[in-house]
C-alpha positions as CSV (number, residue, x, y, z in Angstrom):
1,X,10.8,-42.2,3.2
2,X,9.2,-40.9,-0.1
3,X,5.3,-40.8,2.0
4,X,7.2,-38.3,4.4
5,X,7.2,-35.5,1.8
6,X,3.4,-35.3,2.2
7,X,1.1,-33.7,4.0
8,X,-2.1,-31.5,4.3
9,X,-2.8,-29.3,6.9
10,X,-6.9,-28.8,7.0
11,X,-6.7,-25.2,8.3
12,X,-5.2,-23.5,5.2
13,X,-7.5,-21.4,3.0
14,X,-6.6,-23.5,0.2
15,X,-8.8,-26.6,-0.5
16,X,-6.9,-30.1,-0.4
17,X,-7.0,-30.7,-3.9
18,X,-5.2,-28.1,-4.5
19,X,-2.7,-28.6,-1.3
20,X,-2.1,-31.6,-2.9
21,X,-1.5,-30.4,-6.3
22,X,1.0,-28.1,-4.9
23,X,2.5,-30.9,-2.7
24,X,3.3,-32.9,-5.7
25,X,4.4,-30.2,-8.2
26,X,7.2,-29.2,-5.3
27,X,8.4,-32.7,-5.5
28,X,8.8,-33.1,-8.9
29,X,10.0,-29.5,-9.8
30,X,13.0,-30.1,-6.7
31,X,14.1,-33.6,-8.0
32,X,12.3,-35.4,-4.9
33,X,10.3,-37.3,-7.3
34,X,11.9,-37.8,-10.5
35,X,10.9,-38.5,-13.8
36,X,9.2,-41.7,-14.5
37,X,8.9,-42.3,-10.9
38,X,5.8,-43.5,-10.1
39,X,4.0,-41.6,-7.7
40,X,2.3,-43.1,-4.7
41,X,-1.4,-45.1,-5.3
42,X,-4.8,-42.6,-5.0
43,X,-5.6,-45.3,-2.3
44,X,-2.2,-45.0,-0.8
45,X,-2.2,-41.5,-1.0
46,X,-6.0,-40.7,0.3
47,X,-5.3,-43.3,3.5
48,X,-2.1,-41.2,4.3
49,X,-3.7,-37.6,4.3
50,X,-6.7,-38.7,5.4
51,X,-8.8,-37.7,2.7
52,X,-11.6,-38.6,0.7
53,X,-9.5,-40.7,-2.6
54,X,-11.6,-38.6,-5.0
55,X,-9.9,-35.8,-3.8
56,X,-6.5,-37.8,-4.7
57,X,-7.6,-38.5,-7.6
58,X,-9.5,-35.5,-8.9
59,X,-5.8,-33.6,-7.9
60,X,-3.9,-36.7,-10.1
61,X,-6.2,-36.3,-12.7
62,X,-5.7,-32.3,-12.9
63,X,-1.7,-33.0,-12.9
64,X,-2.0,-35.2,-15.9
65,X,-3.6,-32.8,-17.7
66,X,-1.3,-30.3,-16.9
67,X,1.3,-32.8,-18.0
68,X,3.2,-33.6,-14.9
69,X,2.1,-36.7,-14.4
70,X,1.2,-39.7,-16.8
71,X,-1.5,-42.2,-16.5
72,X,-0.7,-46.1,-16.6
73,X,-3.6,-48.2,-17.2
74,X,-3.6,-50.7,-14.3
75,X,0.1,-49.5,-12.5
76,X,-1.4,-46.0,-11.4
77,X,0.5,-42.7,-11.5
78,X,4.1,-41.9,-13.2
79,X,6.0,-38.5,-13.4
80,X,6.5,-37.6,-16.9
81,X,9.3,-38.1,-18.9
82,X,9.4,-35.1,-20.9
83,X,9.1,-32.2,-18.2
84,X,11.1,-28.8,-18.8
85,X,12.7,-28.8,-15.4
86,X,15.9,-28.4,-15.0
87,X,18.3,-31.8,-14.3
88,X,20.2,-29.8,-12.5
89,X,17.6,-29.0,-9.6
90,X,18.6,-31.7,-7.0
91,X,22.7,-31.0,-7.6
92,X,22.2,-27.6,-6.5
93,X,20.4,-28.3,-3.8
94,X,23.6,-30.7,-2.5
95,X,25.8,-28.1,-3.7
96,X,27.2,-25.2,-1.2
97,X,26.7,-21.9,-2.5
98,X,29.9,-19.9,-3.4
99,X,30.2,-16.9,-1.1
100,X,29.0,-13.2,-3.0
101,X,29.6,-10.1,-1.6
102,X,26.7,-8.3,-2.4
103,X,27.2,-5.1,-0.5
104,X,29.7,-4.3,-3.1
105,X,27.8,-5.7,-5.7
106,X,25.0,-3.4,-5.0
107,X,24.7,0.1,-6.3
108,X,22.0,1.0,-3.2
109,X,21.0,-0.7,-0.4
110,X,17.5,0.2,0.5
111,X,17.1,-1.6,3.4
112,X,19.6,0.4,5.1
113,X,17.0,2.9,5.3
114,X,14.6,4.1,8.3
115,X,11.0,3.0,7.0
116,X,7.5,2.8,8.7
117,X,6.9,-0.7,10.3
118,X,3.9,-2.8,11.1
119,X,3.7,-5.7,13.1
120,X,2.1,-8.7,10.0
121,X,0.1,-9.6,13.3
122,X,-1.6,-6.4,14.0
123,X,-5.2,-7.8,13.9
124,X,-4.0,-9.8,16.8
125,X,-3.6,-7.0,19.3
126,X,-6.5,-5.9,20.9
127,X,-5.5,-2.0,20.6
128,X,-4.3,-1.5,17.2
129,X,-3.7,1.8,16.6
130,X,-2.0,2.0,13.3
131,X,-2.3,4.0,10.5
132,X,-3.2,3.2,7.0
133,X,-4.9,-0.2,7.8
134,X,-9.1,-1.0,7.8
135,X,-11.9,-2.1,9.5
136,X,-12.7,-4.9,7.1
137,X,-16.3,-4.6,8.9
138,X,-17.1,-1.5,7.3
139,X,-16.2,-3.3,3.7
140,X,-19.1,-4.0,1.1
141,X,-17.7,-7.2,0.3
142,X,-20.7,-8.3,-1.1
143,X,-20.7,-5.3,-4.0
144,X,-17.1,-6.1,-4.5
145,X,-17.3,-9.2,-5.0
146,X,-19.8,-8.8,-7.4
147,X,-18.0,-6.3,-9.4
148,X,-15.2,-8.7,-9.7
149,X,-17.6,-11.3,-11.0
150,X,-18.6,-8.8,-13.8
151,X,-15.0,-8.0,-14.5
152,X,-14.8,-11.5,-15.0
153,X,-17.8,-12.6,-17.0
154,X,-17.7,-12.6,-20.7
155,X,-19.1,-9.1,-21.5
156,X,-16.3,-7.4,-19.8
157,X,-13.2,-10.8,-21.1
158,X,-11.5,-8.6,-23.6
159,X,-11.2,-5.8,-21.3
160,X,-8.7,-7.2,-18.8
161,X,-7.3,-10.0,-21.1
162,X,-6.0,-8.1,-23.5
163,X,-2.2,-6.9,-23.0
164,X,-2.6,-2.7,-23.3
165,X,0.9,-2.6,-23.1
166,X,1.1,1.4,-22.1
167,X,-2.8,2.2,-22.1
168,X,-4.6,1.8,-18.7
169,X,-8.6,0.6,-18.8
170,X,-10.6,3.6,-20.5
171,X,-13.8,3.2,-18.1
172,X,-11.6,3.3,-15.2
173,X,-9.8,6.7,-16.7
174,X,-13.3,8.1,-17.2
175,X,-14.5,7.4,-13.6
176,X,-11.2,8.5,-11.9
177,X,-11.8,11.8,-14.3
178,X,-15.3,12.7,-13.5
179,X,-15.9,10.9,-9.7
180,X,-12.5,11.5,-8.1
181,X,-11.0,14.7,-10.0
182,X,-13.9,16.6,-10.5
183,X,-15.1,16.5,-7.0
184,X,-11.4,17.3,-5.7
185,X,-11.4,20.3,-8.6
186,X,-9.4,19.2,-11.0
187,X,-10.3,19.4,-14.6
188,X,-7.7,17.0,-16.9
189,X,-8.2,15.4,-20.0
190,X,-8.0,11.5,-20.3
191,X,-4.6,11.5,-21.7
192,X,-4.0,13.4,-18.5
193,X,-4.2,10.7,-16.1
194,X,-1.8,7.5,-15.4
195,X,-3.2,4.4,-13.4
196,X,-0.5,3.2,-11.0
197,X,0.3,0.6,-8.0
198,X,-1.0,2.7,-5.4
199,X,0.5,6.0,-4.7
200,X,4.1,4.8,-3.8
201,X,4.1,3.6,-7.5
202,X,3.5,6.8,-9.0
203,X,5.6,8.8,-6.2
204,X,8.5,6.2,-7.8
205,X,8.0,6.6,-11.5
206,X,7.7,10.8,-10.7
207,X,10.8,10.9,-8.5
208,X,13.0,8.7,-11.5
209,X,11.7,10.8,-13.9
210,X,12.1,14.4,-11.8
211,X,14.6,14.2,-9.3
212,X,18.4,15.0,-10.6
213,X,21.8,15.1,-8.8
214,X,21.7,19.2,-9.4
215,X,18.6,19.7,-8.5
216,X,17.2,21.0,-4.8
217,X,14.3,18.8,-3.9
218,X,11.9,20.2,-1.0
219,X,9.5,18.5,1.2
220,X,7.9,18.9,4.7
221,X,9.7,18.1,7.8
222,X,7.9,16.3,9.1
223,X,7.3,14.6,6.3
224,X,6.6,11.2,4.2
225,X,9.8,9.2,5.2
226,X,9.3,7.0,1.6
227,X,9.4,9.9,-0.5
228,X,12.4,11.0,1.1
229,X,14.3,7.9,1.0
230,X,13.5,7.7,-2.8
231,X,15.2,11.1,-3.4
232,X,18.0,10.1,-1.2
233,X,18.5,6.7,-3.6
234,X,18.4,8.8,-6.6
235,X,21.2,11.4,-5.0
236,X,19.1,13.8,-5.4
237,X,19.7,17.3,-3.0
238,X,17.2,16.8,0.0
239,X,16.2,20.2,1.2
240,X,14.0,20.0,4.6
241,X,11.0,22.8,5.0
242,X,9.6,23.0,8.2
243,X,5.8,23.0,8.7
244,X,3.5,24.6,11.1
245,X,-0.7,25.1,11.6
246,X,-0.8,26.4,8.1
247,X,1.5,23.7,6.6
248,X,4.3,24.1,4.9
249,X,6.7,27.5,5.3
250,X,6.4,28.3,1.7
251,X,8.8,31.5,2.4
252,X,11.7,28.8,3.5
253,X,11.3,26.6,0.1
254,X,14.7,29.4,-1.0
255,X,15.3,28.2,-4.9
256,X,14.7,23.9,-5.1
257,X,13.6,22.9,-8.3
258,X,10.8,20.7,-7.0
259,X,8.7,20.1,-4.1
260,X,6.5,17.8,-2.4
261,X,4.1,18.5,-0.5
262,X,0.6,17.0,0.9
263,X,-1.4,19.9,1.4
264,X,-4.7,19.2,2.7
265,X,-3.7,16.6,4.8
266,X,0.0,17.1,6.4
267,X,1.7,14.2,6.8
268,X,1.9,13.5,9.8
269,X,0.7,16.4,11.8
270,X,-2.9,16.9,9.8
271,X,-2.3,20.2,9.7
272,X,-4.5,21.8,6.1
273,X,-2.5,23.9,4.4
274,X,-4.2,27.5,4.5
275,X,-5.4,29.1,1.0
276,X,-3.2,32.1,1.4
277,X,-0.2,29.5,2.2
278,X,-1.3,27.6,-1.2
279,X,-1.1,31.0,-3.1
280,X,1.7,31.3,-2.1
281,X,3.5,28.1,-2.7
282,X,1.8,28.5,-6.6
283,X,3.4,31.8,-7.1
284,X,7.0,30.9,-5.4
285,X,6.6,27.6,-8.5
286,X,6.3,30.3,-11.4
287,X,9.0,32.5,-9.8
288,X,11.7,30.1,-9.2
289,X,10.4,27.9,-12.8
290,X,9.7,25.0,-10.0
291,X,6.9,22.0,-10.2
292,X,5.1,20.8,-7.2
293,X,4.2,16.7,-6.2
294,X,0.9,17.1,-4.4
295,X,0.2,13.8,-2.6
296,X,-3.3,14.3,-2.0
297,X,-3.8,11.3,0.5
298,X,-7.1,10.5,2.4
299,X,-9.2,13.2,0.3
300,X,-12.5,11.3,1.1
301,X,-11.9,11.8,4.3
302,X,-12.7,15.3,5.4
303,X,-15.5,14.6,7.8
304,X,-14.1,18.3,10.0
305,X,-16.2,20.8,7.6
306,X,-16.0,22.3,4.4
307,X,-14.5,20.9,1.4
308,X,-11.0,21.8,0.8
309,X,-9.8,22.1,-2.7
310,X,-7.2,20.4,-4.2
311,X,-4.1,22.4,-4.6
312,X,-4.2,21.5,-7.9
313,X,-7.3,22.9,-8.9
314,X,-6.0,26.6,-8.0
315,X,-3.0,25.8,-10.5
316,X,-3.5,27.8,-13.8
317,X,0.1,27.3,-15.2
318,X,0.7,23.9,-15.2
319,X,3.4,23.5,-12.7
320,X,1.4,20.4,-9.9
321,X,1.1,17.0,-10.6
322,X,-1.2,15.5,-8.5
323,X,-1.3,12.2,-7.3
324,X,-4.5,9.8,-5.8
325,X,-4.5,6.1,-4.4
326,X,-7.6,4.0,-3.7
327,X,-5.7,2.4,-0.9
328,X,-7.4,4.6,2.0
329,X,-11.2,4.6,0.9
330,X,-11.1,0.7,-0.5
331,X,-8.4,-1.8,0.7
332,X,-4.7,-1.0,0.6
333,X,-4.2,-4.9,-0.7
334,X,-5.7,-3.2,-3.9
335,X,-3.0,-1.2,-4.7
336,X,-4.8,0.7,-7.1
337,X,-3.5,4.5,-7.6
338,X,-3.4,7.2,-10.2
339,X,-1.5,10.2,-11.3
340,X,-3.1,13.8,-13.0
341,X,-1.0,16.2,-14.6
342,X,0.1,17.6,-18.1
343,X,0.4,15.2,-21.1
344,X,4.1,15.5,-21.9
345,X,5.0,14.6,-18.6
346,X,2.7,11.4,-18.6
347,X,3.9,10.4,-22.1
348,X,7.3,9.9,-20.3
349,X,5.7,8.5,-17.2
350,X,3.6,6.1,-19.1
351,X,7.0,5.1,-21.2
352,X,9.1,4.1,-18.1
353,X,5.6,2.5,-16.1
354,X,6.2,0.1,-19.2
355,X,9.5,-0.8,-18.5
356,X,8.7,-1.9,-14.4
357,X,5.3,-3.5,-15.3
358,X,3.9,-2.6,-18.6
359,X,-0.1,-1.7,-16.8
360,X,-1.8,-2.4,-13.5
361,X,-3.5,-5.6,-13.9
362,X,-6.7,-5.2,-16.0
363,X,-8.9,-7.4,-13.8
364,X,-8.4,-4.8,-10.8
365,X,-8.3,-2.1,-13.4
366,X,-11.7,-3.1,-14.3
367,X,-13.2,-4.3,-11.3
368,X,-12.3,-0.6,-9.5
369,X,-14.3,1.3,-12.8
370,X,-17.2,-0.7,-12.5
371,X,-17.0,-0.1,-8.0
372,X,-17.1,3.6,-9.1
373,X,-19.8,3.1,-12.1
374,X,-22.2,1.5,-9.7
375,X,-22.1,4.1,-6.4
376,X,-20.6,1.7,-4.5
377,X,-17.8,3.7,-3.6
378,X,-19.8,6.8,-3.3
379,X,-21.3,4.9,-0.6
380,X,-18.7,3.5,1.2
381,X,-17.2,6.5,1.3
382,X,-20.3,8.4,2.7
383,X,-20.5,5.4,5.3
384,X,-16.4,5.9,6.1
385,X,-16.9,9.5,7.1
386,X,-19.8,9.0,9.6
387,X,-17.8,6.2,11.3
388,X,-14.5,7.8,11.1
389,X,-16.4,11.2,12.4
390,X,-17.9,9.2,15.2
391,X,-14.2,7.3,16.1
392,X,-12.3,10.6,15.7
393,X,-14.8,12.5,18.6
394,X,-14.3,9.3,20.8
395,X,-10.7,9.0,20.4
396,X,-10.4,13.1,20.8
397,X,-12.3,13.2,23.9
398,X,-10.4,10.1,25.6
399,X,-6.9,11.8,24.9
400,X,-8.5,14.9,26.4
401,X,-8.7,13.2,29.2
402,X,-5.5,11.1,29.3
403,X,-3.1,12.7,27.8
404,X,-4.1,16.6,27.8
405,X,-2.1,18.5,25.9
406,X,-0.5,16.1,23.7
407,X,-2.6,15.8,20.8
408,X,-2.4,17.8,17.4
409,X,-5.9,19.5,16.5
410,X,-7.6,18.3,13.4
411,X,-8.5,20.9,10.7
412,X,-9.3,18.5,7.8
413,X,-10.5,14.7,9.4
414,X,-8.1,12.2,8.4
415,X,-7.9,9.2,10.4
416,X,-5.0,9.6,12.5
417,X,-3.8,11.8,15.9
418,X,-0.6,13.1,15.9
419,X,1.1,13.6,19.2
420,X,3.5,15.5,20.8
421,X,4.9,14.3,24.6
422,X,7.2,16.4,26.3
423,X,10.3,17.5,24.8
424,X,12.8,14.5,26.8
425,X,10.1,11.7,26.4
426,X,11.2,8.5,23.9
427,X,8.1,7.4,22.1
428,X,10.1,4.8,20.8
429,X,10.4,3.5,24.3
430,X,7.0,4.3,24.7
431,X,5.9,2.2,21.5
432,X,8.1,-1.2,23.5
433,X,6.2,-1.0,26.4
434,X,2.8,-0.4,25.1
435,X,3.4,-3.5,22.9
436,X,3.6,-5.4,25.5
437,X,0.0,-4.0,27.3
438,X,-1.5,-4.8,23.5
439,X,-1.2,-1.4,22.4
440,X,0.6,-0.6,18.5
441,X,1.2,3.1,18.3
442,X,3.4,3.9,15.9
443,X,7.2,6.5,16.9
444,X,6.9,9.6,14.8
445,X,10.9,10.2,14.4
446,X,11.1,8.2,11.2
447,X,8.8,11.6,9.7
448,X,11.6,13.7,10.3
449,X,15.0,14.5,8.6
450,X,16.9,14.5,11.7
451,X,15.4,11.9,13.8
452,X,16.3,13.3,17.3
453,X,14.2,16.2,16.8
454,X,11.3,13.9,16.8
455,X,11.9,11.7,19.1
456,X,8.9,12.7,21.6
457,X,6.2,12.4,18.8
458,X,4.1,9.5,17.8
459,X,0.6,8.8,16.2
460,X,-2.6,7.2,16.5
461,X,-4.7,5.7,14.2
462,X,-8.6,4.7,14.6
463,X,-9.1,3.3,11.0
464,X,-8.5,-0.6,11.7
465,X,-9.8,-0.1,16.2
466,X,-13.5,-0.4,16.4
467,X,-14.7,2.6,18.5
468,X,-15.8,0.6,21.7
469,X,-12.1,0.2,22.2
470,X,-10.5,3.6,21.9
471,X,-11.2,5.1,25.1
472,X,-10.1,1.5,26.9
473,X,-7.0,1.8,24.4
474,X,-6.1,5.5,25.5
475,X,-6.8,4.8,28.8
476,X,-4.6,1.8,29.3
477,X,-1.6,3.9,26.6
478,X,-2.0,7.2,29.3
479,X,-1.3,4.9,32.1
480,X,2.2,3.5,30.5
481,X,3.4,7.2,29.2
482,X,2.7,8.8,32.2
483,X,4.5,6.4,34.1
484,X,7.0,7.4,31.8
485,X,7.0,10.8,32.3
C-alpha cells in the first residue's frame, strides 16, 4: 500500500533526484509517512521507479541532511522524530471542512470582473495571434543566461542577497535612468524612479495611492480593462473619454482629478496621440490642478518612423508619472517594471511597495542591470524592430486582402492590429469558431466601458506567430468571418 505513493514520471523538467525528494517530503509533511517510520530500502526504492539506486540514495542522502530523514546503520532509512510538522496534518485531511460563506466575507470580489484571457496552451495552436506573448526564437538566451550567471557569482553575492528592504538595485536605477528614460526624453533623478513587478505592479501601488471615492478618474475608451477594474475596486469615480486618430479627446476629460492615458501607443486601437493633442492634455492638468498616468507600453517598438517623445518629457510642471515594464522587449515571465516621477510621490510609493513585497527580487534586479550594461538589450531590441517591421508589413498586406477595410492603421509600430468588423458582427462568436480552425484572436469588448459598443472589434497580434504563418493565419481567419458576415 505504502510503495503506491511513489512514482516518477521521466518527462518532467525536474531531474529524478529531485522528483524523488519531493515525493518523499509530500509524504512526510501530509502524515502518509510518519515519524520514525522507516522509509522503503534504496534497493527497494530504485527497483520500483526504475532508477539507477544512486539516484535513491543520493536523494536519501540530501533528505538527511536536510533533516527529514535519519540514517540507521544497517536498517536503512527512518523519518525523523523531531520534525516541526504539524500532528494535526492527517486529522484534517479526514476531517470535513465547515462550510464559509466567503462572498460575504469578502470586501471585493475580483474575479467577478471582465479580464483579458489567454488560452495556458497557446503555443499549441498553430495560429496564435495574441498579444503580449514572444517568439522565444528571437531570445538571446545565451547572453541571458550568462548575465544571470554573473548575478550569481561571487563579485556581484551581496548585491541580490542582501535584504534592501525599500531600496531597489542601484546599477539597475542607473541603467533604467540613462538607457530607457533618456532615450524616451525623460530626465529624473535616481530617487526619481521605483523598480516594480511589471507595469501592473506599479499601475496597483499608483492607483491605491491616487484614486479616492471623490475623485473623477479618466481613462480612454477603449481602454486598458485592468486599470479600470482597479479603479472600480477602489470605488473610485470612473469617467470614460473617448478616443479617436489623435488619441484621447482631451476637450472631453471636463474636471477629473486624474487621468490615464497611453499616449504613444493607444491601447488598443494604436492610435499615437498627436503633439498638439499632448499640449493639450498638459495644459488641461495645470488648469483643473490634475496628474496624468502615462503607461508608456511597447516604447521600443516604434519601427513606423520617427521617434515619438514621451509625454512625459514635454511635462515642465511636474503633474505625469510615467510608467515602463520590461515585459514587452525581454520576457513577460520577468516581470520586471519601473515607475518615473517626482520624489514625494515615490517616497509614498516606495513605503506601501514595502508592505506587498518589500523589493523585486535582487537576482532579477541584478541580472536585468547587467542585460542593459552589456548592449544586450540594445540589441535585441534593434533585432525586435526589424522582425516586427517585417511581420507587421506581412500581416498588413494579408488583411488587405482578406478582410479590407477592417484593420486600424498603424502610426507608431506596436505589435498588434486592431480591428473593426461591421457594426452587427460578434467577434466573440467569431473568437469560438476560429478556435476551433487553430486560430486565437482575442474579442476587443473587454477594452470598453460598455461592452456592447464593442462587440464587433477584436485584435491581432504577430509577436509570438512566426511570419511564414500570418498570411495562412489571415487567410484561414477571413474565410470563418466572412462566413459570418
Amino acid at each position: 500500500m505504502r510503495e503506491s505513493l511513489f512514482h516518477v514520471e521521466r518527462l518532467e523538467a525536474a531531474t529524478l533526484q529531485a522528483q524523488i525528494r519531493e515525493m518523499l517530503v509530500t509524504a512526510v509533511v501530509t502524515g502518509h509517512l510518519p515519524e520514525g517510520t522507516p522509509v522503503p530500502s534504496t534497493r527497494a526504492m530504485a527497483k520500483r521507479l526504475k532508477v539507477s539506486r544512486n539516484t535513491v540514495i543520493s536523494a536519501y542522502q540530501a533528505l538527511a541532511e536536510d533533516g527529514y530523514l535519519i540514517p540507521r546503520e544497517r536498517s536503512g532509512f527512518y523519518v525523523a522524530n523531531d520534525l516541526a510538522v504539524p500532528s494535526t496534518v492527517s486529522a484534517a485531511a479526514n476531517t470535513a471542512p465547515q462550510a464559509i460563506d466567503w462572498t460575504a466575507r469578502l470586501r471585493v470580489q475580483p474575479s467577478l470582473q471582465d479580464n483579458i484571457t489567454k488560452p495556458s496552451n497557446w503555443q499549441e495552436y498553430p495560429y496564435p495571434f495574441i498579444y503580449g506573448q514572444v517568439d522565444l526564437d528571437q531570445f538571446p538566451i545565451t547572453a541571458w543566461r550568462d548575465c544571470m550567471r554573473q548575478a550569481m557569482g561571487r563579485k556581484w553575492l551581496g548585491a541580490w542577497t542582501d535584504d534592501r528592504f525599500t531600496e531597489d538595485d542601484p546599477m539597475l536605477i542607473e541603467q533604467i535612468r540613462k538607457r530607457i528614460l533618456m532615450r524616451r526624453g525623460v530626465l529624473v533623478e535616481q530617487g526619481e524612479i521605483l523598480v516594480t513587478l511589471g507595469a501592473q505592479n506599479a499601475l496597483h501601488i499608483l492607483a491605491n495611492l491616487l484614486v479616492k471615492p471623490d475623485r473623477q478618474f479618466a481613462m480612454e475608451d477603449p481602454g486598458y480593462p485592468d486599470m479600470r477594474n482597479l479603479v472600480d475596486l477602489l470605488g473610485g469615480k470612473l469617467r470614460s473619454v473617448p478616443v479617436d486618430d489623435e488619441g484621447l479627446e482631451t476637450e472631453k476629460l471636463g474636471d477629473a482629478d486624474l487621468a490615464f492615458v497611453t499616449p504613444s501607443h493607444q491601447l488598443p486601437t494604436n492610435a499615437t496621440m498627436s503633439l498638439d493633442r499632448r499640449r493639450s492634455l498638459l495644459r488641461w492638468a495645470e488648469a483643473n490642478d490634475a496628474l496624468i498616468i502615462e503607461d508608456d507600453y511597447e516604447a521600443e517598438t516604434n519601427y513606423a518612423g520617427e521617434p515619438t517623445p514621451a509625454l512625459k518629457s514635454l511635462d515642465r510642471a511636474g503633474r505625469v508619472i510615467y510608467v515602463g515594464s520590461f515585459s514587452k522587449s525581454l520576457l513577460p515571465g520577468i516581470r520586471l517594471g519601473f515607475i518615473a516621477g517626482p520624489a514625494p510621490l515615490l517616497q509614498e510609493a516606495r513605503a506601501y511597495r514595502r508592505l506587498m513585497l518589500r523589493h523585486p527580487p535582487g537576482n532579477n534586479q541584478r541580472a536585468v542591470a547587467l542585460f542593459l550594461a552589456l548592449g544586450h538589450h540594445d540589441a535585441l531590441v534593434g533585432r525586435l524592430r526589424k522582425i516586427y517591421a517585417a511581420r507587421e508589413r506581412v500581416m498588413r498586406e494579408a488583411l488587405e486582402t482578406q478582410l479590407p477595410g477592417w484593420a486600424r492603421s498603424h502610426g507608431f509600430g506596436g505589435t498588434s492590429f486592431w480591428m473593426e468588423g461591421p457594426p452587427r458582427f460578434d467577434a466573440n462568436l467569431l473568437s469560438k469558431h476560429a478556435r476551433a480552425e487553430g486560430i486565437l484572436i482575442e474579442p476587443g469588448e473587454v477594452h470598453f466601458s460598455h461592452g456592447p459598443a464593442g462587440r464587433n472589434t477584436f485584435r491581432l497580434g504577430f509577436s509570438s506567430i512566426p511570419e511564414e504563418r500570418i498570411a495562412p493565419g489571415i487567410k484561414r481567419l477571413a474565410a470563418v468571418a466572412l462566413e459570418m458576415v
